[in-house]
C-alpha positions in Angstrom: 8.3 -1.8 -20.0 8.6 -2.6 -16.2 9.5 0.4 -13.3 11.2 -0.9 -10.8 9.3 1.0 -7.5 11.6 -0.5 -4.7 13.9 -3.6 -3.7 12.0 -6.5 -2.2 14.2 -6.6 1.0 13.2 -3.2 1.6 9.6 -4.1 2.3 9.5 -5.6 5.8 7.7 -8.5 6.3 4.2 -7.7 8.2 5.1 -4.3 7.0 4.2 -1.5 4.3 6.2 1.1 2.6 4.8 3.7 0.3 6.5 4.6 -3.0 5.8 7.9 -4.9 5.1 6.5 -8.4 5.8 9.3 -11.6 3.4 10.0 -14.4 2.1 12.0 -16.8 -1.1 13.1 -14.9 1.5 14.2 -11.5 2.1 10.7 -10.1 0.4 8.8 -7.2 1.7 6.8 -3.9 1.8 3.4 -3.9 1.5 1.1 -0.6 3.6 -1.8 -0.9 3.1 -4.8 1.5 5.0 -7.9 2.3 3.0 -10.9 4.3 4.4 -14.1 4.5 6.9 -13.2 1.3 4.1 -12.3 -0.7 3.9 -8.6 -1.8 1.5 -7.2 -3.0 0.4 -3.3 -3.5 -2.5 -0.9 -3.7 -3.0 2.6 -4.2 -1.6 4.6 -0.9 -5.5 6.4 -0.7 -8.2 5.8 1.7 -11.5 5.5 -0.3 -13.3 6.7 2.6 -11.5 10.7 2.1 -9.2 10.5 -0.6 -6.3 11.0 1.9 -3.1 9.3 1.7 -2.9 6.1 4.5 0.7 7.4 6.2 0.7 9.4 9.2 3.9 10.8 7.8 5.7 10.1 4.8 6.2 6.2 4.1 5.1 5.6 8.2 2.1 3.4 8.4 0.2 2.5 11.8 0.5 -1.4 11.2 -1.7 -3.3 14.2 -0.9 -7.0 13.4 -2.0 -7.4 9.6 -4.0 -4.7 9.0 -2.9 -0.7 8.4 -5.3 2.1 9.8 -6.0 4.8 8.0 -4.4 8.0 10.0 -6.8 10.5 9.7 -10.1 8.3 10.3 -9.2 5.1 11.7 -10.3 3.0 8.4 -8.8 0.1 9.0 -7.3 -2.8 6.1 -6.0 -5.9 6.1 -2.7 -5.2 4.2 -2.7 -8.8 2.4 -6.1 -8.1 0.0 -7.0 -4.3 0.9 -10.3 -5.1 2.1 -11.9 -2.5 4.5 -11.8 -4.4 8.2 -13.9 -1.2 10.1 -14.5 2.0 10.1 -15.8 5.1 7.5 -15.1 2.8 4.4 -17.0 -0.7 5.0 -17.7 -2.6 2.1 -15.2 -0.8 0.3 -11.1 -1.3 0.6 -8.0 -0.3 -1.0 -7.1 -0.1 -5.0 -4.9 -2.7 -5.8 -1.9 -2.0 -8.3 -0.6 -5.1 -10.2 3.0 -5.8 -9.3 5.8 -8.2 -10.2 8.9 -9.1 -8.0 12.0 -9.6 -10.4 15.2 -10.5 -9.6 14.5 -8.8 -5.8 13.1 -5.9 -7.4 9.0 -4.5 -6.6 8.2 -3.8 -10.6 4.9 -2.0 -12.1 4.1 -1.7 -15.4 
């Protein structure tokens, strides 16, 4: 069965959002982008420090098409996740398998 995490249109495009994700072991935060239409999502965790991307709560420092990590400056390109610079090279983002359904961002 599918979870619905948020509705395409509320994803901007060039943007990111996070989505708090529940589940047995707590939950996790899930960046969701939007490039050109396409969205895509990973998990909302620098693998450089295991801190969440956001400077605040769903805020992301977007720089054209690539977020940066708030705490080290890691930066990603938000359409694959790869690490661009920083702490994390040759590493990147965790990426979450997602759906869009009838203008909704499904899991599952």
């Amino acid at each position: 069965m599918r979870k619905v995490l948020i509705a395409e249109q509320e994803v901007p495009n060039g943007g990111a959002v996070a989505v708090d994700v529940q589940s047995a072991t707590g939950g996790f935060s899930v960046l969701v982008t939007r490039i050109d239409g396409v969205v895509q999502a990973f998990h909302n965790e620098c693998p450089h420090a295991g801190r969440r991307l956001d400077w605040a709560p769903g805020r992301f420092l977007i720089e054209g098409r690539s977020v940066v990590c708030a705490a080290h400056g890691a930066t990603f390109d938000i359409g694959s996740g790869a690490c661009l610079g920083g702490p994390c090279r040759g590493t990147g983002l965790t990426p979450i398998v997602v759906a869009v359904e009838d203008g909704k961002v499904t899991i599952g």
